[in-house]
C-alpha positions in Angstrom: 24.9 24.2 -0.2 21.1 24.9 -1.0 20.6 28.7 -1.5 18.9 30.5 1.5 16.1 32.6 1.1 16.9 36.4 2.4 13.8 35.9 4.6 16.4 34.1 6.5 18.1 37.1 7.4 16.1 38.3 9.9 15.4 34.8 11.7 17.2 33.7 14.9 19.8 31.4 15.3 18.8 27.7 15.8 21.0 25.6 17.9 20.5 22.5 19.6 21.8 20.5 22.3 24.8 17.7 22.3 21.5 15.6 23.4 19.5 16.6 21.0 22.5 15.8 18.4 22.3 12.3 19.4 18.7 12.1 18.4 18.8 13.3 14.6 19.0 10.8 11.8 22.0 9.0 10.7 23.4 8.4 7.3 21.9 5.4 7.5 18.7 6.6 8.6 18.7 9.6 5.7 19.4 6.6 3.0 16.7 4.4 4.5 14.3 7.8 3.8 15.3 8.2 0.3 15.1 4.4 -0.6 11.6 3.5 1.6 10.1 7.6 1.9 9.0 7.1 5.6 11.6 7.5 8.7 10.6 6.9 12.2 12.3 9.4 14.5 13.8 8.5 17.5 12.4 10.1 21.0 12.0 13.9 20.2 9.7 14.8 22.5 9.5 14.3 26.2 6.8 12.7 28.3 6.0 16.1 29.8 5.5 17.6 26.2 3.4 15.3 24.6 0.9 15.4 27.8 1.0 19.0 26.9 -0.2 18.4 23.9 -3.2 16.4 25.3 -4.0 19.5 27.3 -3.9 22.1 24.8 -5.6 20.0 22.3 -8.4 19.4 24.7 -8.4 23.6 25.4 -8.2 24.0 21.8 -11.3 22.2 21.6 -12.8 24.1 24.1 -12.8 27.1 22.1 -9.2 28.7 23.5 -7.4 30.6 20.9 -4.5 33.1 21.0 -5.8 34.6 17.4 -8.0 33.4 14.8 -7.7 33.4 10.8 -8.0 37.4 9.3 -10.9 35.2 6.8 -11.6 31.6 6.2 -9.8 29.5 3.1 -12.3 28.0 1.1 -10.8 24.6 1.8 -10.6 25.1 5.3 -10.8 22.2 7.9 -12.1 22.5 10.8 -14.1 20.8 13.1 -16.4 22.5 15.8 -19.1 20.3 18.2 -21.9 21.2 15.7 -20.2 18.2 13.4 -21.0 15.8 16.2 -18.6 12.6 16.8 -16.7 12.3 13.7 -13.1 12.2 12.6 -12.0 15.8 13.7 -9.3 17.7 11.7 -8.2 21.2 12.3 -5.4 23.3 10.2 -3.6 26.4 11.0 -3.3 25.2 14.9 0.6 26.6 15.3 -1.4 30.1 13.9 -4.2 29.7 16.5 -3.2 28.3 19.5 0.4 29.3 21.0 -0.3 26.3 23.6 0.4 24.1 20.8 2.9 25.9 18.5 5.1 26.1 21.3 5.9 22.5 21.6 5.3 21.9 17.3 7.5 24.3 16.9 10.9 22.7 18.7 13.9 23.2 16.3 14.5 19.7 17.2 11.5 18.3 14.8 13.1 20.8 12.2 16.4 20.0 12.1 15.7 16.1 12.1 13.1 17.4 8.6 16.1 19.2 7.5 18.9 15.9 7.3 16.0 14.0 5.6 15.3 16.8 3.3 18.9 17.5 3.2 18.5 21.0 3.2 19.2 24.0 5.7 15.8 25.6 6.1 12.6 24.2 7.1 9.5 26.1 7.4 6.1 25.0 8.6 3.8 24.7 6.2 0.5 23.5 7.8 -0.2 22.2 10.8 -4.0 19.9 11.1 -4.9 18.8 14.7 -6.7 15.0 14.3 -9.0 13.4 16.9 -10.3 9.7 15.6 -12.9 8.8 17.9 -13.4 5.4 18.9 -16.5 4.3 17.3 -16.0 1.4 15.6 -17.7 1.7 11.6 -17.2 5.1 11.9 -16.6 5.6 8.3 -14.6 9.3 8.7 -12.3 7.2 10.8 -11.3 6.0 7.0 -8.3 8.2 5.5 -8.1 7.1 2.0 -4.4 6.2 0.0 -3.4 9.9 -1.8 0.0 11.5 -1.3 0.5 14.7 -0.3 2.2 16.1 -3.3 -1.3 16.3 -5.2 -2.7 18.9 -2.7 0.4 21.0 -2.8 0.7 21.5 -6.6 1.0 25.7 -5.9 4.4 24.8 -4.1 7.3 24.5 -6.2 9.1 22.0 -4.1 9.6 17.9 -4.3 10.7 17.7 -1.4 8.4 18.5 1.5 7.3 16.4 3.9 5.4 16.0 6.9 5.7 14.4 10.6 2.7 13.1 12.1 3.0 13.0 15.7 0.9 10.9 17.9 0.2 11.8 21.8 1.1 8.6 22.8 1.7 5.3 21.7 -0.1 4.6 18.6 -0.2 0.9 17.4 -2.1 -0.6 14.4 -5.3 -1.0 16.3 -5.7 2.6 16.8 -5.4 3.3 13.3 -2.1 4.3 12.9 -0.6 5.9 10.0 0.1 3.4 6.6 2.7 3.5 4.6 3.0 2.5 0.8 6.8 1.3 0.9 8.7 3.3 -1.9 5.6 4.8 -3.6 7.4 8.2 -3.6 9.8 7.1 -6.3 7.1 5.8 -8.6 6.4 7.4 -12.2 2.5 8.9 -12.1 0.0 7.5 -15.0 -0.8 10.8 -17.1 -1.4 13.8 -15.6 -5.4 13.6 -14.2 -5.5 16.9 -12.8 -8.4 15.8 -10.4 -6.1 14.5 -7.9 -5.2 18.2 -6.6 -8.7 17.8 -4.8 -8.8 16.3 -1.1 -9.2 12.9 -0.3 -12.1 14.4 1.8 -13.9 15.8 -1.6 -12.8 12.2 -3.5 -14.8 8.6 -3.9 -12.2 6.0 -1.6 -12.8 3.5 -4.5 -11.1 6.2 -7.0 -8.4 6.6 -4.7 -7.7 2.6 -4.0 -7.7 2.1 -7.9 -5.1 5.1 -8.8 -2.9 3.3 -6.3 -3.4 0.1 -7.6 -3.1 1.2 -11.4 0.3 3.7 -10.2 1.8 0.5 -8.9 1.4 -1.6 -11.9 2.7 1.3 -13.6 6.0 0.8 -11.9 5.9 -2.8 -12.5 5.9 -2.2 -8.5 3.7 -3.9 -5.3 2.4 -1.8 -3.0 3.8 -3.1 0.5 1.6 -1.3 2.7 3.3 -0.8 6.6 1.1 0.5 9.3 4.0 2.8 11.8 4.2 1.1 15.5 4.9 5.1 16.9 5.8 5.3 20.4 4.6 7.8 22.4 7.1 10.8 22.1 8.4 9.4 18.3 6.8 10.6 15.3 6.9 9.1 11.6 8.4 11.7 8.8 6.9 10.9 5.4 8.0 12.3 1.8 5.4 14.4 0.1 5.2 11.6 -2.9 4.5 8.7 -0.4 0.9 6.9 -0.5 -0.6 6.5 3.2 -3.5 6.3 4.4 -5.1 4.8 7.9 -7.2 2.2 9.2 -10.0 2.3 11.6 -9.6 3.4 15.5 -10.5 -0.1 17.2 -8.9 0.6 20.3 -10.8 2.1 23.4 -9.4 5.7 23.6 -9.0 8.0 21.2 -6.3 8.4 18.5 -5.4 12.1 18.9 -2.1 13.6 16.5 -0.8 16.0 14.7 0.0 16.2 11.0 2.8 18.8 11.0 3.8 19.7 7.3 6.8 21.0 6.4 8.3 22.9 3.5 12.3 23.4 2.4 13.4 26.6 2.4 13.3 27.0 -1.4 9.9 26.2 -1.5 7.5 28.9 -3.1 4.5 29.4 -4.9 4.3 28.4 -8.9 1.8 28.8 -11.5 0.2 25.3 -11.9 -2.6 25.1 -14.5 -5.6 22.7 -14.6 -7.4 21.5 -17.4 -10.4 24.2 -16.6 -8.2 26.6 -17.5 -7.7 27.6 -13.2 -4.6 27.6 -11.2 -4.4 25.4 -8.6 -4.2 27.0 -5.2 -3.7 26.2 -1.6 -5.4 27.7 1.7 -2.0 29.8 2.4 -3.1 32.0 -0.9 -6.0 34.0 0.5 -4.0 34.3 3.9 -0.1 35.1 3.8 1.6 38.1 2.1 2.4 38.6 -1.4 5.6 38.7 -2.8 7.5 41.7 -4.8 6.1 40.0 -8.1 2.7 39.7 -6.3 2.7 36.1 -6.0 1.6 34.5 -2.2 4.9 34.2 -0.1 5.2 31.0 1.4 7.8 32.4 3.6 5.6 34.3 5.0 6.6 34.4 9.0 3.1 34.8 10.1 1.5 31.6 8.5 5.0 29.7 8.0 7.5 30.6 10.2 11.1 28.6 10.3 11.3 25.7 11.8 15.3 25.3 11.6 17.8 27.1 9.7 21.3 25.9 9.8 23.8 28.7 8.8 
């Protein structure tokens, strides 16, 4: 048994239903995660919920917040109307808006992270509201191939991963999530420290090339899978696993929710760059600090648990 942090301590118990039992991943379904990094859930959220979502997404927008950010990361997204029509991506929502934590924080989404993980504590680590509009040659629509990994080189852990949920169904043509098939068990070429900056801040011809050039690496082909979600499903994704989406060609748009998520031994490391800087993550100039001074991604505030299984 992974070793709990004592944050834990203090946390409530987590218990789900005999029907919500039914609905976490199999041993089959765990083994299909570690061999192809991607899992598509079955049913974990009810109509009613994800048409919640809609709504508070749409308040959200609006300007509704429960609390705001003490100060602003310096790598902060977040969209406001000034930006105009573009791909929209907002972080911290589950700190913002309790309209939205409510339902992104269901221990059910947490315990299925935890089987896949195979761990007993999952904490959020980041939660980014997405609205892609659609406009068709809308180049924001455009999310480049990168893994997660590289922009969470401050946490200690390999094995994080995330859930992006779609509000309803989302098939190819609204630019669903992509897939590289088994790109989280690929060696990396060198260690190009660059890659710890967003796709956002990065050329989408450098980014197609490292993923081309990582694959030949591992004598492997990139098998890229676009995820048919249905509307109350969401697609879990290992931390080390190329995606990227397509273009919204559909007539409505694609609204989600990238929910990242972090084992419970998960913590903040010294990772140096070539310029002689740490790299560092949004959480740093936000959550606590640790005896030792270090930022506690534990924190309750900025990453409360998800799921703890005792």
């Amino acid at each position: 048994m992974i070793e709990r942090s004592e944050s834990i301590k203090k946390y409530r118990t987590f218990k789900l239903s005999a029907e919500e039992i039914e609905l976490l991943p199999t041993d089959e379904d765990v083994a299909f995660y570690n061999q192809h990094g991607w899992y598509l859930s079955k049913k974990l959220l009810t109509d009613e919920e994800t048409e919640e979502l809609v709504n508070a997404s749409e308040r959200y927008y609006a300007g509704e917040r429960d609390r705001t950010l003490p100060t602003a990361p310096p790598k902060l997204a977040y969209w406001d109307p000034s930006k105009g029509d573009v791909q929209r991506h907002n972080d911290y929502v589950h700190y913002e808006h309790d309209g939205l934590a409510k339902i992104l924080r269901k221990p059910l989404i947490g315990a299925v992270a935890a089987r896949l993980a195979q761990t007993d504590e999952i904490r959020i680590f980041q939660s980014t509201l997405i609205y892609k509009p659609p406009i068709h040659g809308e180049p924001s629509n455009i999310v480049p191939w990168h893994f997660d990994k590289h922009y969470w080189s401050s946490s200690s852990s390999d094995r994080m991963l995330t859930a992006f949920i779609p509000f309803h169904d989302c098939p190819p043509e609204m630019g669903t999530i992509t897939m590289v098939d088994g790109s989280h068990r690929w060696q990396e070429i060198g260690s190009d420290d660059t890659v710890v900056r967003h796709f956002a801040e990065r050329d989408r011809s450098q980014l197609d090339q490292m993923l081309v050039e990582n694959a030949a690496y591992n004598d492997a082909e990139v098998v890229k899978i676009p995820i048919t979600i249905p509307r109350g499903h969401m697609n879990f994704h290992h931390c080390r696993t190329y995606h990227g989406s397509g273009a919204n060609l559909s007539d409505g748009p694609r609204r989600a929710i990238s929910l990242h998520l972090q084992d419970g031994d998960n913590q903040y490391r010294k990772f140096p760059l070539s310029d002689g800087t740490l790299a560092s993550y949004n959480h740093d100039v936000l959550v606590r600090r640790t005896p030792d001074g270090r930022p506690d991604y534990a924190d309750p505030d900025f990453c409360p648990t998800l799921w703890a299984d005792r």
